[in-house]
C-alpha positions in Angstrom: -41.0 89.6 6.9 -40.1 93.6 7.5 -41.0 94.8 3.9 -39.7 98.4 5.3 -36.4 97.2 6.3 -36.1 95.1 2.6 -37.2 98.2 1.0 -34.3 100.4 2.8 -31.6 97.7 2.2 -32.5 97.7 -1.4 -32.5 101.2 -1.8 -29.5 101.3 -0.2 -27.7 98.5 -2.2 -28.9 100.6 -5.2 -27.0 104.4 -4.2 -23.5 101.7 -4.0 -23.9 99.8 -7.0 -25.0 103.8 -8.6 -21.9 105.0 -6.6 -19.3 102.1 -8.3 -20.8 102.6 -12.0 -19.8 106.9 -11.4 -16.4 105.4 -10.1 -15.4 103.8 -12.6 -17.1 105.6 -15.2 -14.6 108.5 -13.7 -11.6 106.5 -13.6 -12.1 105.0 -17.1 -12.1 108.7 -18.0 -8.6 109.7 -16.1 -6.8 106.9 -17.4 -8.1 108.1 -21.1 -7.2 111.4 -20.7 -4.2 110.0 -19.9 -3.5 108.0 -22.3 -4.3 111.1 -24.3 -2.2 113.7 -22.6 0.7 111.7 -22.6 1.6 110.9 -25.4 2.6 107.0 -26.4 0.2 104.6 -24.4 1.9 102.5 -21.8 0.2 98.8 -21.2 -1.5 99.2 -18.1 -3.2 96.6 -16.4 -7.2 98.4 -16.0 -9.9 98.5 -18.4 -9.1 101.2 -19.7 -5.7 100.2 -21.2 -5.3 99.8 -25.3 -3.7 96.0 -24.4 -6.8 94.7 -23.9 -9.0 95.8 -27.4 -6.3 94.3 -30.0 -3.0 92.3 -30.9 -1.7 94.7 -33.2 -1.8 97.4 -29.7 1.8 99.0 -30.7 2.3 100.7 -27.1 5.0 100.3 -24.7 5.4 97.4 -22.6 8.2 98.6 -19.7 7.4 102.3 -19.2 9.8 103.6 -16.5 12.2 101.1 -17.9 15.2 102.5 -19.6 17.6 101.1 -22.1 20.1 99.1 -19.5 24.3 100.7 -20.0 27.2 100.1 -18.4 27.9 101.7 -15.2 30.9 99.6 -14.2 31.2 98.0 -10.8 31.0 100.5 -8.2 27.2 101.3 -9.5 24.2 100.5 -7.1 21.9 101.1 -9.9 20.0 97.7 -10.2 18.9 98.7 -13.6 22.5 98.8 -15.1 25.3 96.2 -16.0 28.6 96.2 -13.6 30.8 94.0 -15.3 28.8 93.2 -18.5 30.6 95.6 -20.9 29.4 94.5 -24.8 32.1 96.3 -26.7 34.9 95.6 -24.3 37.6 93.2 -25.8 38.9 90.5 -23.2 41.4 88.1 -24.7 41.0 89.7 -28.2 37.1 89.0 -28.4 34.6 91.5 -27.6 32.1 90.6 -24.3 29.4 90.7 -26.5 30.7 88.0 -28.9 32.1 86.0 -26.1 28.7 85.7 -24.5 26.1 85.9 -27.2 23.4 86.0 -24.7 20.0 85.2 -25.2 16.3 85.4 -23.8 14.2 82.5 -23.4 10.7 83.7 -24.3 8.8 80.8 -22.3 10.5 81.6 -19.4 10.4 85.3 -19.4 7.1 85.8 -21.1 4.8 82.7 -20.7 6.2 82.4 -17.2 3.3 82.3 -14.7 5.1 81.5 -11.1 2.6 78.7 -10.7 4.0 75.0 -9.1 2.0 72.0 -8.3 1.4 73.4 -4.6 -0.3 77.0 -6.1 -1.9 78.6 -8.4 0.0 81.4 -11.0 1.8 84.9 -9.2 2.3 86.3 -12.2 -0.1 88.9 -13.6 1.7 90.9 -16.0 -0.1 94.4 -17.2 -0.2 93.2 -21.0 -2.2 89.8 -20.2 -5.8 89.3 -20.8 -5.9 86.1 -19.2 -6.8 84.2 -23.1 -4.5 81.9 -24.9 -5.3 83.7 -28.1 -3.9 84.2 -31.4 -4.1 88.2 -31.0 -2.4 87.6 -27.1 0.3 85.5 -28.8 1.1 89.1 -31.0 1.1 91.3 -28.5 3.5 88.9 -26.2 5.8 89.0 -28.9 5.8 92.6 -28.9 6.4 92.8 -25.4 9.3 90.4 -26.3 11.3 92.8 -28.5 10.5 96.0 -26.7 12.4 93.7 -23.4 15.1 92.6 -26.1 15.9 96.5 -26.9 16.2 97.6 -23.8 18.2 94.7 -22.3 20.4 95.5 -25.6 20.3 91.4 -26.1 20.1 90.7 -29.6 18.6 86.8 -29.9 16.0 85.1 -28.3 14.9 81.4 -27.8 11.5 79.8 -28.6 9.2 76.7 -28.7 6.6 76.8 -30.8 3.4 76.2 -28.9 5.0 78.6 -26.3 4.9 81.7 -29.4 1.5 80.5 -30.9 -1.6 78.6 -29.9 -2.3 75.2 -30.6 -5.1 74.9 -33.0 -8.3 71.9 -33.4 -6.0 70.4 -36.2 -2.3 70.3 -36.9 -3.2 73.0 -40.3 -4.5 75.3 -37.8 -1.7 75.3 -35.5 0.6 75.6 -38.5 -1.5 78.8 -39.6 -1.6 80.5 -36.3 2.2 80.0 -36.1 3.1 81.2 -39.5 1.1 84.3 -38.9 2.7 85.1 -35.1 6.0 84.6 -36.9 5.2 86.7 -39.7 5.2 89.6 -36.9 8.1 88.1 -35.0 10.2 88.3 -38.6 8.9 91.9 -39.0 9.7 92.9 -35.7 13.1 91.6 -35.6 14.6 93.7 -38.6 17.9 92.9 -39.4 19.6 93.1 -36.5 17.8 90.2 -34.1 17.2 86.7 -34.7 17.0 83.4 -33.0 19.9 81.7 -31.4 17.6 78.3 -31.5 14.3 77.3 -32.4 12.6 74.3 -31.4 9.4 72.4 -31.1 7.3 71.5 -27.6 7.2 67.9 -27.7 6.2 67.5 -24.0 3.2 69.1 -23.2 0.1 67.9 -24.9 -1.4 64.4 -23.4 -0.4 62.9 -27.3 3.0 63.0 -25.7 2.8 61.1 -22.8 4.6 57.9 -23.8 7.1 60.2 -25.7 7.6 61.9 -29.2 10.4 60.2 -30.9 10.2 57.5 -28.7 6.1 56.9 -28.3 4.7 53.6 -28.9 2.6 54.9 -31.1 3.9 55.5 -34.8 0.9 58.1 -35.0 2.7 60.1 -32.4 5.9 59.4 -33.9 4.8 61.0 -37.4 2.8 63.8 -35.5 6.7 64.9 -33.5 7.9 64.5 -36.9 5.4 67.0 -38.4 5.8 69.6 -35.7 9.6 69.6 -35.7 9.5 69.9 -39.4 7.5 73.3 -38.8 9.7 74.4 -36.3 12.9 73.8 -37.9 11.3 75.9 -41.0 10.4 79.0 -39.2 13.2 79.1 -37.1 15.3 79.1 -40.8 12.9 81.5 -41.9 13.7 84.0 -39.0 17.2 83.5 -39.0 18.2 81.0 -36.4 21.9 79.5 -35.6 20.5 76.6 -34.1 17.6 73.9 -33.5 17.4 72.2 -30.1 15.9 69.2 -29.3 15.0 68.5 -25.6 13.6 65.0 -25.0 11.8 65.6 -21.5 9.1 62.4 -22.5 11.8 60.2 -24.5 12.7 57.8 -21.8 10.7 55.7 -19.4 8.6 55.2 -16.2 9.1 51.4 -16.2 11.5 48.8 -18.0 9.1 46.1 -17.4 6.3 47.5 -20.1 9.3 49.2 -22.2 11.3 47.9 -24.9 14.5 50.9 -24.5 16.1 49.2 -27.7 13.9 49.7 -29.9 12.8 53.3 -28.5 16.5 54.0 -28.8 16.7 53.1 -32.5 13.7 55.0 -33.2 15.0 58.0 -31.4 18.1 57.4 -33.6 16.1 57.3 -36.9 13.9 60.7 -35.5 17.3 62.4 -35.5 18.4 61.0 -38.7 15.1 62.5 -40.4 15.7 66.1 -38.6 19.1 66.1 -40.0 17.9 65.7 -43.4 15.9 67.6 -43.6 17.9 70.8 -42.3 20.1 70.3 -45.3 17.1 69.5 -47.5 15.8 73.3 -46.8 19.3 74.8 -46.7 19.2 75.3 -42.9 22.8 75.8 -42.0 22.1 76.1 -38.1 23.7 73.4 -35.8 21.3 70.4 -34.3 22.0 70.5 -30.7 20.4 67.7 -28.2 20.0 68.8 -24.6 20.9 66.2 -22.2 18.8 65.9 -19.1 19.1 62.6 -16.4 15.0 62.4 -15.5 12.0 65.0 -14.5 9.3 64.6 -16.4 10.5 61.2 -17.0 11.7 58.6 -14.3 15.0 57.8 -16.8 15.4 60.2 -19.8 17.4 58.5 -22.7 20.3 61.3 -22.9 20.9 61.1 -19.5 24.1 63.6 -19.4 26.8 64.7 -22.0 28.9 61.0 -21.9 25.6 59.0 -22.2 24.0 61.8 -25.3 27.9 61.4 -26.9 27.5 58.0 -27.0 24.4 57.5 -28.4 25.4 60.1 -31.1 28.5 57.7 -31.8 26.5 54.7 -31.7 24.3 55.6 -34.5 26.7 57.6 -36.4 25.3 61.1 -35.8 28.3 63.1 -34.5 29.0 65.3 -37.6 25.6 65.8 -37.4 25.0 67.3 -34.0 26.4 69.0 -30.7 25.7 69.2 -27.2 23.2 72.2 -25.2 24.4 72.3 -21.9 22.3 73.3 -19.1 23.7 73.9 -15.7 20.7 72.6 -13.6 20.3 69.1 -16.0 24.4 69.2 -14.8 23.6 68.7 -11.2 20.8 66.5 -11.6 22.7 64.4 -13.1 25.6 64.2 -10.3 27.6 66.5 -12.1 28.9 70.2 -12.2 28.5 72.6 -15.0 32.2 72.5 -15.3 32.3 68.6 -15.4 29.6 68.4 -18.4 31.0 71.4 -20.5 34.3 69.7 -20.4 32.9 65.9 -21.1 31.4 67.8 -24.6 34.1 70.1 -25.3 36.8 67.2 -25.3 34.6 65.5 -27.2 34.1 68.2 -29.9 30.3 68.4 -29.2 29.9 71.8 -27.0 27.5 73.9 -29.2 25.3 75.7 -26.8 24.9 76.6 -22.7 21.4 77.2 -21.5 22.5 79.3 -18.4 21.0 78.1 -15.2 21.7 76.8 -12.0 19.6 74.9 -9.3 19.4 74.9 -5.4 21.9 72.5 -3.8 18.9 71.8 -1.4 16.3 71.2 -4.3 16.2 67.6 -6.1 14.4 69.4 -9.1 15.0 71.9 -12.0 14.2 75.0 -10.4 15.6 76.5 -14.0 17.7 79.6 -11.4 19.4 82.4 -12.7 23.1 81.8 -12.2 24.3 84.1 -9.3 27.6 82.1 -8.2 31.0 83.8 -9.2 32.7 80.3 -9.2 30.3 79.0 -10.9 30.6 80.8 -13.7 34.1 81.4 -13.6 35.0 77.5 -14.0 32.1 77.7 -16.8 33.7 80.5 -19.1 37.1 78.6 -18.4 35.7 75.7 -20.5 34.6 78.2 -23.3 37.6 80.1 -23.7 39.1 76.2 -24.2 36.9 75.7 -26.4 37.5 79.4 -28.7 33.4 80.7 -27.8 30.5 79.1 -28.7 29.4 80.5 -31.6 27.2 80.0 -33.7 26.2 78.6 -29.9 25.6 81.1 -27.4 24.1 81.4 -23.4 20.8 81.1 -23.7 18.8 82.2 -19.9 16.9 79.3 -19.6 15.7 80.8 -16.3 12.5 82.2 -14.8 12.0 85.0 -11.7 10.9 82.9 -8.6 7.6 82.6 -7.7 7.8 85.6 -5.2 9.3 87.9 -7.8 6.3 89.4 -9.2 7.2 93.3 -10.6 7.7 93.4 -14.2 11.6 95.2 -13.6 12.1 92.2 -11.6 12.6 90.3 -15.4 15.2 93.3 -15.8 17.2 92.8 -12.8 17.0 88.8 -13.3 18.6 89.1 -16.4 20.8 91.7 -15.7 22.6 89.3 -12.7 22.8 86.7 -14.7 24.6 88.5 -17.9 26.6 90.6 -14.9 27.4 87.2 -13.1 29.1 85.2 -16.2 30.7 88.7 -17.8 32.4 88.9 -14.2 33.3 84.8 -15.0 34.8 85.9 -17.9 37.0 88.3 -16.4 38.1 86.1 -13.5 39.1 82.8 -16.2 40.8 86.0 -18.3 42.9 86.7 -15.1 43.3 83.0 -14.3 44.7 82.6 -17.6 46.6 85.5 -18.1 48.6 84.6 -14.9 49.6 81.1 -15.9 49.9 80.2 -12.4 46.8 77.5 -12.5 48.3 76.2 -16.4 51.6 75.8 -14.7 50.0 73.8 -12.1 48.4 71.4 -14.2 51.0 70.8 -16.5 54.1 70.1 -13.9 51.5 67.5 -12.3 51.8 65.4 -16.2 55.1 66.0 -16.7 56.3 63.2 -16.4 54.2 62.5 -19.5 56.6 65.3 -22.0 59.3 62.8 -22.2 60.0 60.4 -24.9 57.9 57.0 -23.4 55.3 59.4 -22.6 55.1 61.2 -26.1 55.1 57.7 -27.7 52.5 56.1 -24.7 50.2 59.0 -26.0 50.9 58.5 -29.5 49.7 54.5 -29.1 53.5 53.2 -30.2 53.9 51.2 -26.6 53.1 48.2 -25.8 52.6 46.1 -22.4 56.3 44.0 -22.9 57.7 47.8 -23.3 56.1 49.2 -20.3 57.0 46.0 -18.2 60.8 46.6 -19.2 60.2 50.4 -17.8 58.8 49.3 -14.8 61.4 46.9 -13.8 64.4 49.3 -14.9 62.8 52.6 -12.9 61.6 50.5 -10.2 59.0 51.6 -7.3 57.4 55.3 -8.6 58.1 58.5 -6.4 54.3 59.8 -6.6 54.4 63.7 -6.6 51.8 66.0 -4.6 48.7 67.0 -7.0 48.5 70.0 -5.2 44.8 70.5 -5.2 44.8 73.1 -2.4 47.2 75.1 -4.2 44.8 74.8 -7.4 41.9 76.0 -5.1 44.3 79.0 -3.8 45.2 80.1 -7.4 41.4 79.8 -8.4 40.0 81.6 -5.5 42.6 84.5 -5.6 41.1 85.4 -9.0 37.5 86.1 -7.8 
């Protein structure tokens, strides 16, 4: 062995570990002075930052972010709204109270960009990498500096995404009330949340289901954590509770008995709904339909199958419908098609605004970008007079790629831009009267006095078989469906 030459390569390994201590010594040193010189800390991601030493760190989150205005359409400003005007009135309703937009905080802040393929993208600057009570505080700060600027004024939650689990169900209950206690603070007067709800989907106790497990010790621990939920989101103010069933369905028929999962679903709802009037919760109960993913078949497949089950068990005074765009197409349907199967069944309470990839057989949980889209969408809630105390909630995350912390900006600015320009096409669509006219010349038939009493239930089969032989074979008129695409498109 050269001693000499291990004696020089330790020497030398010495002068660079020396060398990285003075380096960062020196920059730990700029960024104080900084900090210092500048006035308000920002939440930089280096050791020397004030996110990382506590949760109560009362910086700013999105420095270099300002508050995002109007700028109109002919703006290339990516950090401004083009057709998402709040205070402008279209149809006698302000945008604002038209859209009621809202931010989904496990989306936006607890996304990470990770799939099954790869591992998280998403580093933001005000993470310490823990899972902790004080993180959890200093997320939700992050969450209503993002609300002020975007100038949204409700959010969405679940409740393991705002607070850490605990060992026991009292701790979890403790670290939630005190992350909500700040969340309530925070808030003021002027925010709150357009639905609570509780994860029921994530934690191996949920595997064969909430509501619907096989195992009544599951059932009553669901029961438990919904009952907290639906508390603190009355206690901050919320219009709604949503209940997403992504484990309440099944793998396999052959180890399943659905009918009694379905009843037991049925008296899970009938418990929630009780209990929101036993605490003087006023929001609405909304159930999200979704066809499968976690599960192979999930029990509220779309709106028809979710409507019947609420009729089934007598719940329909008791709830409404959350539609999600992307659950829409997994299902075989459009947007457009599920909106419309709840709003003609009185049961539209809530969109969660999303779309998915034509080419994708998953939720991939987009930001709505397609003019059309959202056009035919805000057609079916100016039917049905807004949403409120509903709203469009972005259930949407950045893609994986999208990894700069104004990207969360721009995200949500395209999607509030994309349905505010919807609403301003279905304004002009309706304004016009061209597409109505269309549609009601194709029943017309229907306005005359066998129709009126055919739609009033006063016919019956011996009348109808007296029509048919006195009018003979029927002329069948055009439905004119390429005109109706014309009319549409010329509005966009």
């Amino acid at each position: 062995m050269n001693f000499g030459r291990e004696r020089n390569q330790l020497e030398k390994m010495g002068k660079i570990k020396g060398g990285k201590i003075l380096l960062f010594l020196l920059c730990l040193n700029i960024v104080t002075f900084g900090v210092i010189a500048d006035g308000p800390p920002t939440c930089p991601a280096d050791l020397g930052g004030e996110c990382n030493n506590s949760g109560e760190w009362k910086g700013e989150f999105f420095p270099g972010i300002p508050k995002i205005k109007y700028e109109g359409p002919l703006s290339k400003n990516p950090l401004a709204y083009k057709w998402y005007n709040a205070e402008e009135e279209i149809l006698g309703k302000k945008m604002k109270d038209w859209m009621r937009f809202s931010v989904a905080f496990w989306h936006t802040f607890r996304g990470t960009g990770g799939d099954p393929f790869g591992a998280p993208t998403k580093y933001w600057p005000w993470e310490d990498g823990t899972n902790s009570l004080a993180m959890a505080k200093r997320r939700m700060r992050a969450n209503f500096e993002f609300l002020d600027k975007l100038g949204v004024d409700k959010w969405c939650f679940h409740d393991r995404d705002i607070a850490p689990e605990g060992k026991a169900l009292e701790e979890t209950n403790a670290n939630l009330d005190e992350v909500v206690a700040l969340a309530k603070e925070l808030q003021g007067t002027k925010i709150h949340p357009l639905w609570g709800t509780a994860q029921l989907f994530f934690h191996p106790r949920y595997m064969h289901g909430a509501a619907t497990s096989s195992d009544v010790g599951v059932y009553a621990y669901a029961a438990a954590q919904v009952k907290k939920a639906m508390e603190v989101t009355h206690y901050l103010g919320g219009e709604n509770y949503v209940f997403w069933g992504g484990r309440e369905g099944y793998q396999s028929l052959l180890n399943t008995d659905m009918e009694r999962e379905l009843d037991h679903l049925a008296r899970f709802m009938e418990g929630a709904a009780a209990y929101k009037k036993k605490i003087g919760f006023n929001g609405t109960l909304l159930i999200e339909p979704k066809p499968q993913e976690p599960t192979k078949h999930q029990y509220d497949w779309d709106a028809a199958t979710a409507a019947n089950f609420l009729r089934k068990y007598g719940l329909t005074g008791e709830f409404k419908l959350n539609i999600e765009c992307n659950h829409a197409t997994l299902s075989g349907h459009s947007c457009h098609h599920e909106l419309e199967t709840a709003r003609i069944n009185g049961l539209l309470g809530n969109i969660d605004a999303n779309t998915g990839d034509p080419q994708i057989g998953w939720d991939t949980d987009q930001f709505m970008t397609d003019i059309a889209e959202a056009t035919m969408v805000m057609l079916s809630v100016i039917k049905n007079g807004g949403l409120a105390p509903g709203g469009f909630n972005f259930d949407a995350k950045l893609r994986r790629e999208s990894t700069d912390v104004e990207d969360l900006f721009i995200a949500h600015i395209g999607g509030m831009d994309t349905l505010a320009r919807g609403l301003r096409n279905a304004a002009k669509l309706i304004e016009d009267g061209s597409l109505a006219e269309l549609v009601s010349k194709r029943y017309e038939s229907f306005d005359s006095e066998i129709g009126r009493q055919i739609e009033a239930g006063k016919v019956d089969f011996e009348m109808l078989e007296k029509k048919a032989f006195e009018w003979g074979e029927p002329k069948v008129a055009s439905a004119k469906q390429e005109l109706a695409e014309m009319i549409f498109q010329s509005a966009l």
